[in-house]
ROKOLTI-309439 format. One line per 2 residues: number of its first residue (from 1); for each residue x, y, z of C-alpha. Coordinates in Angstrom, 2 decimals. Layout:
% ROKOLTI-309439
NUM = X Y Z; ...
//
This chain:
% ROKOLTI-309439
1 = 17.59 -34.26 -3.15; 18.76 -31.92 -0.11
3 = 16.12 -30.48 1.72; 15.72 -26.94 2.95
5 = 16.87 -28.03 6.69; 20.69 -27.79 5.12
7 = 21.01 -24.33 5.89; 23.41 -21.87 8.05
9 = 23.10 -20.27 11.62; 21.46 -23.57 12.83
11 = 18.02 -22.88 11.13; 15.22 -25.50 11.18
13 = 13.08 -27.14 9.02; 10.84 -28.86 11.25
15 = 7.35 -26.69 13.03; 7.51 -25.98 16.59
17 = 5.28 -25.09 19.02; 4.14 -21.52 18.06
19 = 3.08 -19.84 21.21; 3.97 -19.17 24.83
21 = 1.03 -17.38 26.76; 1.16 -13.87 27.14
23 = 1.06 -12.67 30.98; -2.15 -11.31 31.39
25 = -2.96 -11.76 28.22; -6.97 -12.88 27.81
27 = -8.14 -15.86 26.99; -11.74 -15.39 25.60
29 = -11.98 -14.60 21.54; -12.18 -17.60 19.64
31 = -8.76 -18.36 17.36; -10.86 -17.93 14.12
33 = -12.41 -14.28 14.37; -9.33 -13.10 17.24
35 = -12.77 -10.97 18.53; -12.59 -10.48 22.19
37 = -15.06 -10.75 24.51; -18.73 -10.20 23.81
39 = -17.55 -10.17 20.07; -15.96 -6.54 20.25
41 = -12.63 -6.10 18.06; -9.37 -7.11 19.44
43 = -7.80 -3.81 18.66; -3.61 -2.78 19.00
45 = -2.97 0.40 19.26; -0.02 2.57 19.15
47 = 1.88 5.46 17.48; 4.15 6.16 15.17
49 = 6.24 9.34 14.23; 8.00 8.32 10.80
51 = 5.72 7.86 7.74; 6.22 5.37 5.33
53 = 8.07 6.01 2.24; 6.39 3.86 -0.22
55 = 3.82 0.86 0.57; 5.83 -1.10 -2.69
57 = 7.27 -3.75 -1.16; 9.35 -4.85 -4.15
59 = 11.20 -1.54 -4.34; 11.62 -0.64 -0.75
61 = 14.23 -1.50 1.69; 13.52 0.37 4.73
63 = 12.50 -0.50 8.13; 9.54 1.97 8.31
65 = 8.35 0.29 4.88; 8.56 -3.73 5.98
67 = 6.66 -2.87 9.64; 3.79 -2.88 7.02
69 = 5.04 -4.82 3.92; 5.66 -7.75 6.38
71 = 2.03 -7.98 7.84; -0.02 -7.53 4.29
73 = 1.77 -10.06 2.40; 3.30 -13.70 3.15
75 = 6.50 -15.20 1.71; 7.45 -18.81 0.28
77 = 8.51 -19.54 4.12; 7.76 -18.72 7.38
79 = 9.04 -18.82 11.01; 8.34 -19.36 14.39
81 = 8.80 -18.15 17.48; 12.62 -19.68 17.45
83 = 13.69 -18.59 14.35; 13.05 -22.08 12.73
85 = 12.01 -21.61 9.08; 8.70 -23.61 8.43
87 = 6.03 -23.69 5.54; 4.92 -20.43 4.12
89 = 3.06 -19.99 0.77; 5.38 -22.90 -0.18
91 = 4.31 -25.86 1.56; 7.42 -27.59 1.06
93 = 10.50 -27.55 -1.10; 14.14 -29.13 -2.48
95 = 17.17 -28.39 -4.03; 19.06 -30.04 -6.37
97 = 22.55 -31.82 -4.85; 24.37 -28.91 -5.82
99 = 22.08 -26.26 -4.09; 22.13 -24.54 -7.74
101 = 18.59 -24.82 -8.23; 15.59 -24.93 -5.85
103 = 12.07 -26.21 -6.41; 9.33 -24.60 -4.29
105 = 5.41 -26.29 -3.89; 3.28 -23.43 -3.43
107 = 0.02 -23.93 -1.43; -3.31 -24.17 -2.63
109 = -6.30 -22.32 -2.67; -4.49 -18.93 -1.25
111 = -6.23 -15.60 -2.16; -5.26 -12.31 -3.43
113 = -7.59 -10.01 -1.82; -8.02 -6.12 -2.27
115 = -7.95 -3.98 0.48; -12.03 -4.07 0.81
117 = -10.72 -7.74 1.55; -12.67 -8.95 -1.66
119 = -11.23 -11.68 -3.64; -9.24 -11.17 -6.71
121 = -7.32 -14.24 -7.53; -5.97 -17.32 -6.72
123 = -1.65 -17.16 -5.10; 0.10 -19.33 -8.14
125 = 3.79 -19.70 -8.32; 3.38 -16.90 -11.55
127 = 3.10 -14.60 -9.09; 7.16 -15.00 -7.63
129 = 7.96 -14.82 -11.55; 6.13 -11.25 -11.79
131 = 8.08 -10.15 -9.06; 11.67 -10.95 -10.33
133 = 10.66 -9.33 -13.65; 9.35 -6.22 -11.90
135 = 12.14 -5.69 -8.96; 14.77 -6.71 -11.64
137 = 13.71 -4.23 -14.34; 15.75 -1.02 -14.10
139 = 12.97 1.19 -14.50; 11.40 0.71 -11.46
141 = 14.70 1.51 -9.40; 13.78 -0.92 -6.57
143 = 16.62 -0.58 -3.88; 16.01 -4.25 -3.05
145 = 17.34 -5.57 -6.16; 20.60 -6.18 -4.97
147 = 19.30 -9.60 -3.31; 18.99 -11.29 -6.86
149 = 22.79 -11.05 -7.25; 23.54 -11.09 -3.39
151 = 24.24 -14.18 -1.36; 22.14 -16.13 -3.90
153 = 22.93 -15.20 -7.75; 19.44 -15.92 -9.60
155 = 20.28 -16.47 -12.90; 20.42 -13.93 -15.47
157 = 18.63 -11.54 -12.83; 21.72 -9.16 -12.64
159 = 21.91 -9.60 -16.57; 18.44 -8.41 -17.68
161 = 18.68 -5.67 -14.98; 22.01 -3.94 -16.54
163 = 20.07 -4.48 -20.10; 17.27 -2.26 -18.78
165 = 19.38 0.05 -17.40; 21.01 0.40 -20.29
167 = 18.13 0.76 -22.47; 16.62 3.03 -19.98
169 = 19.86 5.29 -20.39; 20.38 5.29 -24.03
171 = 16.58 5.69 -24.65; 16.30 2.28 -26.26
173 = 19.30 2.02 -28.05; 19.07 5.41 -29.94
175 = 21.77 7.17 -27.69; 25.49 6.15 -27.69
177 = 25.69 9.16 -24.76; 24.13 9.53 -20.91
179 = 22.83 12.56 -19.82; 26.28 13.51 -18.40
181 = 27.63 12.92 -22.15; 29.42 9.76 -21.17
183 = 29.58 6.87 -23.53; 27.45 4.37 -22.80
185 = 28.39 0.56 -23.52; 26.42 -1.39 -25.36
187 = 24.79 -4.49 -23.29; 23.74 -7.55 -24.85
189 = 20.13 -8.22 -24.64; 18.24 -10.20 -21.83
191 = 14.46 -10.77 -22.26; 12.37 -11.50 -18.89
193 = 12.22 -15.29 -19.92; 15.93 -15.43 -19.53
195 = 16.02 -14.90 -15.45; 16.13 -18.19 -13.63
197 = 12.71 -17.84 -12.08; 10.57 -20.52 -13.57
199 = 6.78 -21.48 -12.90; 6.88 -24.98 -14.40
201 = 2.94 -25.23 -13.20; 0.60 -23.19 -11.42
203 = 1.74 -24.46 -7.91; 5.27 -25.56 -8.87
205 = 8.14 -23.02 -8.88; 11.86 -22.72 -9.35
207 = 14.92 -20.86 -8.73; 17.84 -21.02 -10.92
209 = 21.33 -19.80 -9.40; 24.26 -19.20 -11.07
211 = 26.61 -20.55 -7.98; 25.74 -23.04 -4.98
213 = 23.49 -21.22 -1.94; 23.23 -23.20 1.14
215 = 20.98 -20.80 2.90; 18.48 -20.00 0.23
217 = 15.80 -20.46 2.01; 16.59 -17.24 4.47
219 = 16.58 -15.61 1.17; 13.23 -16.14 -0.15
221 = 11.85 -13.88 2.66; 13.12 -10.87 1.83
223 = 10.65 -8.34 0.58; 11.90 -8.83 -3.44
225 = 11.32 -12.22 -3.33; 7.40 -11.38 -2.18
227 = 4.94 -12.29 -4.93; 2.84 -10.29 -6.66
229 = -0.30 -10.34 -9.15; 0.72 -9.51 -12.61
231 = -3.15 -8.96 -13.00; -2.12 -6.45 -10.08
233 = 0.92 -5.20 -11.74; -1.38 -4.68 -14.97
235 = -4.36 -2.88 -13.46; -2.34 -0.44 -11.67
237 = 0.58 -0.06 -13.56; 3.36 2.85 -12.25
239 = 0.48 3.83 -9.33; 1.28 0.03 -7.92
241 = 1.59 1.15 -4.46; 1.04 4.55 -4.52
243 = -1.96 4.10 -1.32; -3.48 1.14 0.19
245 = -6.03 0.83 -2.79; -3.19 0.07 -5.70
247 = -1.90 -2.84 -3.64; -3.63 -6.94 -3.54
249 = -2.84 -8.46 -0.30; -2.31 -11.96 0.55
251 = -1.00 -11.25 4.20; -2.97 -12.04 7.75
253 = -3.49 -8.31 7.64; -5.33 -5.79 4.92
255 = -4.22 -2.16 5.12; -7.68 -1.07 5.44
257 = -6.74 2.67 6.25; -3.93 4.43 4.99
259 = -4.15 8.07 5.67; 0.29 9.26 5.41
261 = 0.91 11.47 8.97; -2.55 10.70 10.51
263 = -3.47 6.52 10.68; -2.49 3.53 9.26
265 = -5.17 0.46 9.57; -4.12 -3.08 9.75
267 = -7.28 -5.44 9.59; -7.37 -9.14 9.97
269 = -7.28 -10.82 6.34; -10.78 -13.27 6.50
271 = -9.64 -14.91 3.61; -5.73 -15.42 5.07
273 = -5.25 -19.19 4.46; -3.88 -18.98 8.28
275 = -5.89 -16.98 10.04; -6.43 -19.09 12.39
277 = -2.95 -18.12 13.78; -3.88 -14.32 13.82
279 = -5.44 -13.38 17.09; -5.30 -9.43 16.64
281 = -8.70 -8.12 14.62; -6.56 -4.89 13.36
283 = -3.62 -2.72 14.79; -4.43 1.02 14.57
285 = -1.15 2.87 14.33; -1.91 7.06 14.94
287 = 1.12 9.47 13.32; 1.79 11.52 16.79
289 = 4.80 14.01 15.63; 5.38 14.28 19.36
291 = 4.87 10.75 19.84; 8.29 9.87 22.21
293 = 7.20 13.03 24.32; 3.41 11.97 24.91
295 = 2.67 8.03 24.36; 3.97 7.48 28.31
297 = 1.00 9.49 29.46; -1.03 8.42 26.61
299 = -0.79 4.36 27.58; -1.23 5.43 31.43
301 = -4.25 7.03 30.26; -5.42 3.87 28.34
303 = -5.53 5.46 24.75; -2.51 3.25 23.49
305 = -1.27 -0.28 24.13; 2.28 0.61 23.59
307 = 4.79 3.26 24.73; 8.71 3.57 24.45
309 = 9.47 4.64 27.93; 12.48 6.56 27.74
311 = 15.32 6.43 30.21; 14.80 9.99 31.86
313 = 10.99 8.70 32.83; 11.65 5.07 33.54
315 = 12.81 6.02 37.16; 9.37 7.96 37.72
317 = 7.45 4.75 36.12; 8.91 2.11 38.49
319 = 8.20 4.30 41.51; 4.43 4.90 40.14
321 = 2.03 2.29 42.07; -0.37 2.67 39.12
323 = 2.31 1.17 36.57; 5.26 0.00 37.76
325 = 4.56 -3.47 37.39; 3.80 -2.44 33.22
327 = 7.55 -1.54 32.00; 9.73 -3.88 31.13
329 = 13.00 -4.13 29.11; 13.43 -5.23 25.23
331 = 14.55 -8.86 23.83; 17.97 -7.89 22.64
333 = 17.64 -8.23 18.48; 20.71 -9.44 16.62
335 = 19.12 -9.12 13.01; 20.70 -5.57 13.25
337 = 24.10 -3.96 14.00; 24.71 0.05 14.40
339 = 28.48 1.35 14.28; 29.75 4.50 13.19
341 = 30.60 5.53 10.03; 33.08 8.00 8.41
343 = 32.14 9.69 5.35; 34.91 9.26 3.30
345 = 33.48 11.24 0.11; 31.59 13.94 1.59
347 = 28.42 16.03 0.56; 27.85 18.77 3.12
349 = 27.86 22.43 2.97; 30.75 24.37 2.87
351 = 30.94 26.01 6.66; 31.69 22.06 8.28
353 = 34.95 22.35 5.81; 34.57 19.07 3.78
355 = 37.88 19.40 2.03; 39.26 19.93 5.59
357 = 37.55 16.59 6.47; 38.60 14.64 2.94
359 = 42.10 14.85 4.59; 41.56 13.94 7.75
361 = 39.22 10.75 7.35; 41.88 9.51 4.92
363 = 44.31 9.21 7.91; 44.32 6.16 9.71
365 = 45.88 8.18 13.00; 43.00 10.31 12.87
367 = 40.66 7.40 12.67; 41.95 5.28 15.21
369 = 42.05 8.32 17.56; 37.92 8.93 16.98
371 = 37.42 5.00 17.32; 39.81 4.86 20.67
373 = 38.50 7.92 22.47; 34.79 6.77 21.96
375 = 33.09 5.58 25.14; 30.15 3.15 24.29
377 = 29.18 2.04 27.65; 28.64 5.89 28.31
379 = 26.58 6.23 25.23; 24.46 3.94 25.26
381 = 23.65 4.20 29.14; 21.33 7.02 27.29
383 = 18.84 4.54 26.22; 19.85 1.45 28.77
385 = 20.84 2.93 31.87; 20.99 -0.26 33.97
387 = 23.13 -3.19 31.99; 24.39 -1.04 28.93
389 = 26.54 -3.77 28.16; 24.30 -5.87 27.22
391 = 23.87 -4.04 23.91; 27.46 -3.46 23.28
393 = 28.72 -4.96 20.05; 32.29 -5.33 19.23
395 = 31.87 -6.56 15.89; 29.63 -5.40 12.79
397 = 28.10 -9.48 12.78; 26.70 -9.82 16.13
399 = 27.21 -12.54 18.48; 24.87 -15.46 18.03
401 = 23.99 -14.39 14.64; 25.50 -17.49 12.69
403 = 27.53 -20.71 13.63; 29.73 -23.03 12.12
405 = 31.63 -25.79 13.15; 30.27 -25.39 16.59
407 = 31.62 -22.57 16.56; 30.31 -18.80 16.82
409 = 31.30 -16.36 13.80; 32.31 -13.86 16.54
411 = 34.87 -16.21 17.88; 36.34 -17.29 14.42
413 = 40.29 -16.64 15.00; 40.61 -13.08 13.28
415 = 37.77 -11.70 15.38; 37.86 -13.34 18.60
417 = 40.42 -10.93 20.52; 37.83 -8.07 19.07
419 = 35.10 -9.64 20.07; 36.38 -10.10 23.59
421 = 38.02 -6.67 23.46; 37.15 -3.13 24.23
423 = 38.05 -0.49 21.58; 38.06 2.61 24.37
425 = 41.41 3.19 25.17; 41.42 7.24 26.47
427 = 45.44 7.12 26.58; 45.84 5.18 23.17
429 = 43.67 7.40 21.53; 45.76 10.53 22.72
431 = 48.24 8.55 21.08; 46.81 8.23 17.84
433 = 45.51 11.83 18.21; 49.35 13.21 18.67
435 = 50.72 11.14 15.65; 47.73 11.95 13.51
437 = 47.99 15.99 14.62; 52.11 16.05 13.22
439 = 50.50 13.76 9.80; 47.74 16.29 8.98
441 = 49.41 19.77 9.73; 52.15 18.33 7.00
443 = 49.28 17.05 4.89; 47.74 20.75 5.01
445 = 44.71 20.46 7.64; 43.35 23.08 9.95
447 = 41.90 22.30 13.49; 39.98 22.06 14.89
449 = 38.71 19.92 12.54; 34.97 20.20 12.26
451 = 32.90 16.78 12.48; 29.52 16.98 11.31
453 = 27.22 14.40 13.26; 23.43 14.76 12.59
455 = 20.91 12.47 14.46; 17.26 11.93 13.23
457 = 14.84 13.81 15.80; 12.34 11.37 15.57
459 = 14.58 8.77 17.12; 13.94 8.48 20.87
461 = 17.34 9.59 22.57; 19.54 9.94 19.44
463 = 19.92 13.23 20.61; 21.08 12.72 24.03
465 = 23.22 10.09 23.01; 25.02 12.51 20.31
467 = 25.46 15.08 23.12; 26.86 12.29 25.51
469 = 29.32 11.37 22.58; 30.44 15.16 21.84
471 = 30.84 15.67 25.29; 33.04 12.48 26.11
473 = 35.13 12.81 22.64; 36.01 15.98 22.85
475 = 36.88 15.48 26.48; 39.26 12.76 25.41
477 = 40.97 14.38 22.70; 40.72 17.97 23.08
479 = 37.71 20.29 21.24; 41.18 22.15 19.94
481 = 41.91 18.97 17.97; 37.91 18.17 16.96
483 = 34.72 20.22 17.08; 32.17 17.48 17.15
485 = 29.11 19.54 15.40; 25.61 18.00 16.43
487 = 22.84 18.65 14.09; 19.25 17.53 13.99
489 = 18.27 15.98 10.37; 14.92 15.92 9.30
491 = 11.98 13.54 11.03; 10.79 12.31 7.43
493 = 13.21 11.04 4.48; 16.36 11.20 7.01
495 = 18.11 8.27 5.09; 17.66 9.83 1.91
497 = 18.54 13.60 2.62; 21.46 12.59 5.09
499 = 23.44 8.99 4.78; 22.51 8.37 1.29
501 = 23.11 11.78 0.14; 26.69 11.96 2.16
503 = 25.34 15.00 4.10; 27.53 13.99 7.36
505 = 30.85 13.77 8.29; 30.53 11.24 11.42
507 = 27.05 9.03 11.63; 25.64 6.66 13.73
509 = 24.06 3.82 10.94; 22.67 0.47 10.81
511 = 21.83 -2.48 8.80; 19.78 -5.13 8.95
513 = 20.61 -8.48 8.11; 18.62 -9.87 4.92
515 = 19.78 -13.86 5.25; 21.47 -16.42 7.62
517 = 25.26 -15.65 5.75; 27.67 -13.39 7.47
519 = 28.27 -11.98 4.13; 24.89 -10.21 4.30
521 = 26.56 -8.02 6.82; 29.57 -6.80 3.81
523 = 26.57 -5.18 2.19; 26.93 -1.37 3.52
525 = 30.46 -1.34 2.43; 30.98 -2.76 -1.16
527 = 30.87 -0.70 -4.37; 28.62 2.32 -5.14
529 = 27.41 1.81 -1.32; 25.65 4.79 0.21
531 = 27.17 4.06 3.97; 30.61 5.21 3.90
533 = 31.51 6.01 0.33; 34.80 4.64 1.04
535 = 35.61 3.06 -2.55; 35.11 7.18 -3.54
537 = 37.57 8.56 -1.20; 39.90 9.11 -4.49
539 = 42.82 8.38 -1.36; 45.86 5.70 -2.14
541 = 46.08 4.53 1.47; 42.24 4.15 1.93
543 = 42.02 2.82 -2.22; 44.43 -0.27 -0.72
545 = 42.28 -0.96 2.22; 39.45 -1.22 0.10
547 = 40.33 -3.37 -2.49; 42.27 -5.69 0.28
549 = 38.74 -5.57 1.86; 36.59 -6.45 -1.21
551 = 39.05 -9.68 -2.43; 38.74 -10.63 0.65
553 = 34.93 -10.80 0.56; 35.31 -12.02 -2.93
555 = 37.06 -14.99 -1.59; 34.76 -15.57 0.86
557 = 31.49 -15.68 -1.59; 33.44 -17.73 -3.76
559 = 33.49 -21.24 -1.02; 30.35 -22.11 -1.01
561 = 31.02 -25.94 0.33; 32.70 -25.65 3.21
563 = 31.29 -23.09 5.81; 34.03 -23.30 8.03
565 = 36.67 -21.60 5.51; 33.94 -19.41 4.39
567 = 33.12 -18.04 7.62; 37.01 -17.99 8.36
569 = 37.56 -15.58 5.27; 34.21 -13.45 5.89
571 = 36.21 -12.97 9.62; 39.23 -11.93 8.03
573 = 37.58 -9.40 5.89; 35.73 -8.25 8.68
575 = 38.79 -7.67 10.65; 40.38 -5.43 8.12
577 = 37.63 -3.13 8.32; 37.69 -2.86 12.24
579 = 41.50 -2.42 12.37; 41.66 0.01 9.90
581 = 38.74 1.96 11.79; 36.75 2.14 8.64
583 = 33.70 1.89 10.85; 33.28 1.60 14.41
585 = 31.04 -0.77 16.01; 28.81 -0.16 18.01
587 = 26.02 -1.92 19.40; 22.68 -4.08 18.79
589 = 19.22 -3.26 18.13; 17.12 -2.91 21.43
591 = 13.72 -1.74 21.85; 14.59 0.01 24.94
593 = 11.81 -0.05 27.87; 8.07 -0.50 26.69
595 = 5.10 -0.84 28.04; 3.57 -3.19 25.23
597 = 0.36 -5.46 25.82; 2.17 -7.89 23.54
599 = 4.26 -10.49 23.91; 7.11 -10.22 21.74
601 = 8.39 -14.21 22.63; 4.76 -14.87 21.10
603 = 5.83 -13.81 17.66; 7.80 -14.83 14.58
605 = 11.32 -14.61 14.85; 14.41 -14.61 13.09
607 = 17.76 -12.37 13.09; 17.31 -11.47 9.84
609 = 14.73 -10.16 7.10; 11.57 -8.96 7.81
611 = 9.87 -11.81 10.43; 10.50 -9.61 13.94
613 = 7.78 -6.73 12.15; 4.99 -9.51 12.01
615 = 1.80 -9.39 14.15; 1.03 -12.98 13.58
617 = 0.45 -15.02 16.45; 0.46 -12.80 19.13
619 = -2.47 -11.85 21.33; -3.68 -8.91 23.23
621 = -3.18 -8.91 26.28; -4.95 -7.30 29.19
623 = -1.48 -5.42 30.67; 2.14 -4.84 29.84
625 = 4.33 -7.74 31.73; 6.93 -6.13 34.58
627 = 10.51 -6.13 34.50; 9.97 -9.84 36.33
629 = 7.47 -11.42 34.22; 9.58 -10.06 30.93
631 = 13.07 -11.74 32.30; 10.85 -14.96 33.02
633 = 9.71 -15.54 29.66; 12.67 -14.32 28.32
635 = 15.06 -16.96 30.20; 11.94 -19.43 28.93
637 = 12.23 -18.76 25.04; 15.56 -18.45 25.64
639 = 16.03 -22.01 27.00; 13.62 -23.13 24.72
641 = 15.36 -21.64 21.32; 18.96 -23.63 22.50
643 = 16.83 -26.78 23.24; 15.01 -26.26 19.51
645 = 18.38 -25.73 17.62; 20.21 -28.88 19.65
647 = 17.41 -30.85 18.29; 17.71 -30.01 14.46
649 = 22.09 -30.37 14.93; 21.06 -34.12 15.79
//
């Protein structure tokens, strides 16, 4: 049998030591209760601007959604502070030789609570089975289905969901028509039974794939693979997670408050089966629609225990007595990428001229000439004004994000010159802007052509960075060749009503990774994606790059024994996308400079899924840390993370 340690990016098995102290942090409160002195609560406070979308965490796949999805209920599998994987609700596990099927031994005596914190029923390993059937059923359009047929290919999963779908669309077989009067396709039935998700006992469950997945176990984290109560699923029916009362929680946090654009109330679990590892008695999070603008002056004033402190103020903050020694910069975060992406099937109104831009974005020229005249080190000294190239990603994987061979994915032969590269070129993109000028006046376009760029406004700095960007673009290649149009988007839904819609011509995106596989990161860009909408652009030239992208992924998914030539052909797919300027990358995640009374090194990590949103483990402390204490413990977990991953490679 081969045990769960067999898995990418240098992921461990074994349990390390969960904690580093946090400076200043206190040490009364007893581990059990987390209660501070004199038995008050241990309370975290802080704002937020952008409300949740839905609090069902089998459906959602959105950062806003998992800060609270990750907190209120546990997974098979856990991590600590390194990023080693260790015992979760499944206390331990094995696959079969072929990594085809995988057996999971879930933990006793865990409770489902309600979110009065009374008990409701016992975690079995029927409770993973519920959730396949529910995130895998059509008619609950859960946007976080894709990771049953995704890296790991459960078994008939993919099947039973393209029977609902078409059962949902032909209203149970009665229509041969959609609603658009398009023939539908009969589909061959699939019952729930049929997906490989099997509880063989109460505490014994397994996973049935259709092709061999080495990392598996980064998988099982994700928020579709949570578990939920069918007795849940039953009582509550299509309100399941409609408010904080419609939801069972088996999490070290109950959402004891949920009041949408006023407070959200995390309270310590009693009955959490490790809650002896949760040292916070609730996190109060206050909607503040001006929150980037105030929470500075609200944490100086003691009314908050964490504050984003923006560039423009961070100069005033180190030269305040009072809290200078309480800012301190972020832990860069490779579990998420940004670059730029082109619209290539665009949705917006008609004064940005989206036929005008349907020629242009189909040029390569034109492309290239965008991607060469784009100064990141300017842009993102916005947000990190002192070592901006820190963040600076030249790939859409990040550095340090998976390994093989000993070797880093970034410096795989097709993407190490990239990777070591520098994609602003001012007189090469002058270049590309000339030849791409004589291509589109013969193709029939009109400059300048208009670029529509929105930014969300609830983003700390997106703005400033999108003026920084107009300002620098235009500079390099003329505002008679491009008229870079910034827009604000809305604060609330901005995923839905701009990059998913295709309202933009030009946009700054992300994506997070979901498991340790650098073909997580292919996700934004296959078929029917709502990124770039490049397999749409109805153009020959882009049409070729795209399908000499996707069988080049194809090939890539299809080695699953030899991560060296799989990671070789996931670099070579990568590369076409970055030559072609399909996307430009752009940079890590960062949390910019914070005054926080936590210690992020405290927490769970991993660079991928849902881990980095957790509370767990980490104490209040009595003051932020300063820029010296943070690069201390930083350079400690640091050291400490390469030391943990030598050991498990022996």
């Amino acid at each position: 049998m081969k045990k769960t340690g067999r898995i990418l990016a240098g992921l461990l098995t074994g349990v390390m030591a969960l904690s580093l102290a946090a400076c200043g942090s206190s040490s009364s409160g007893s581990a059990d209760s987390g209660s501070g002195a004199n038995g008050e609560k241990t309370t975290f406070r802080t704002l937020y601007t952008g409300e949740v979308q839905t609090l069902n965490y089998l459906t959602t796949s959105t950062t806003n959604d998992y800060a609270i999805s990750a907190n209120i209920i546990d997974c098979l599998v856990d991590y600590d502070q390194y990023g080693n994987i260790t015992p979760g609700l499944a206390e331990s596990w094995e696959s079969n030789d072929d990594m085809t099927q995988w057996t999971f031994h879930i933990r006793k005596g865990v409770k489902w609570v309600n979110d009065k914190g009374e008990e409701m029923a016992d975690v079995t390993a029927n409770d993973w089975v519920a959730a396949a059937r529910y995130v895998n059923d059509a008619a609950h359009e859960s946007d976080n289905q894709y990771m049953y047929d995704t890296g790991a290919i459960v078994h008939n999963a993919q099947a039973y969901y393209d029977y609902t779908a078409y059962m949902l669309a032909s209203d149970n077989g009665t229509k041969d028509t959609d609603e658009d009067g398009e023939k539908l396709e009969p589909v061959d039935p699939v019952n729930p039974e049929d997906i490989g998700v099997e509880a063989t006992d109460d505490y014994t469950l397994v996973y049935t794939l259709d092709a061999p997945c080495s990392f598996f176990t980064s998988i099982v984290s994700y928020t579709s693979y949570m578990p939920v109560c069918q007795a849940c699923l039953d009582e509550y029916g299509d309100s399941f997670g409609l408010d904080n009362e419609s939801l069972w929680y088996n999490g070290a946090f109950v959402l004891q408050t949920y009041e949408p654009q006023e407070k959200h109330v995390l309270a310590k679990n009693q009955s959490y089966w490790d809650k002896d590892h949760v040292y916070l008695d609730e996190v109060v999070s206050t909607y503040n629609a001006d929150a980037t603008s105030v929470e500075a002056n609200m944490y100086k004033n003691g009314e908050i225990d964490y504050a984003s402190i923006s560039a423009d103020l961070l100069d005033s903050w180190l030269n305040d007595d009072a809290v200078k020694d309480q800012v301190h910069g972020s832990r860069p975060d490779n579990s998420f990428s940004y670059f730029f992406c082109f619209n290539f099937d665009p949705q917006f109104d008609a004064e940005y001229e989206p036929e005008n831009w349907k020629i242009a974005v189909n040029n390569e020229n034109f492309r290239k000439a965008l991607m060469a005249s784009l100064d990141r080190v300017k842009a993102l000294t916005v947000s990190e004004p002192y070592n901006p190239e820190k963040l600076l990603n030249n790939t859409v994987t990040p550095a340090n994000f998976a390994a093989a061979a000993g070797k880093d994915y970034t410096q795989y032969d097709a993407l190490k010159d990239i990777t070591d590269g520098d994609s602003f070129d001012a007189s090469k993109a002058q270049e590309y802007r000339d030849k791409a000028k004589e291509e589109l006046t013969a193709a029939g376009c009109t400059f300048p052509i208009k670029v529509l760029m929105p930014y969300n406004p609830s983003v700390t700095n997106w703005d400033k960075e999108c003026q920084v960007i107009e300002q620098q673009m235009e500079g390099v290649l003329g505002s008679d060749f491009i008229d870079i149009i910034v827009q604000a988007g809305p604060e609330t839904g901005f995923l839905s009503s701009v990059r998913r819609s295709g309202d933009y011509a030009f946009l700054k995106c992300n994506w997070g990774a979901d498991y340790a596989d650098p073909q997580t990161w292919t996700e934004p860009f296959t078929e029917d994606n709502n990124y770039n909408f490049w397999d749409k652009s109805g153009n020959d030239d882009t049409q070729k790059i795209y399908d000499e992208w996707s069988a080049k992924v194809a090939e890539a998914e299809a080695i699953c024994d030899d991560d060296e030539a799989r990671y070789t052909a996931f670099a070579e797919a990568e590369k076409i996308l970055i030559d072609h300027a399909i996307i430009i990358p752009f940079k890590i995640d960062d949390g910019g400079y914070v005054a926080s009374k936590l210690n992020p090194m405290e927490g769970e990590y991993a660079p991928y899924g849902v881990a980095l949103q957790r509370y767990k483990f980490q104490h209040l402390g009595e003051k932020s840390m300063s820029m010296d204490e943070f690069d201390t413990e930083l350079e400690k977990w640091q050291a400490a993370r390469t030391e943990a991953l030598e050991k498990a490679a022996e």
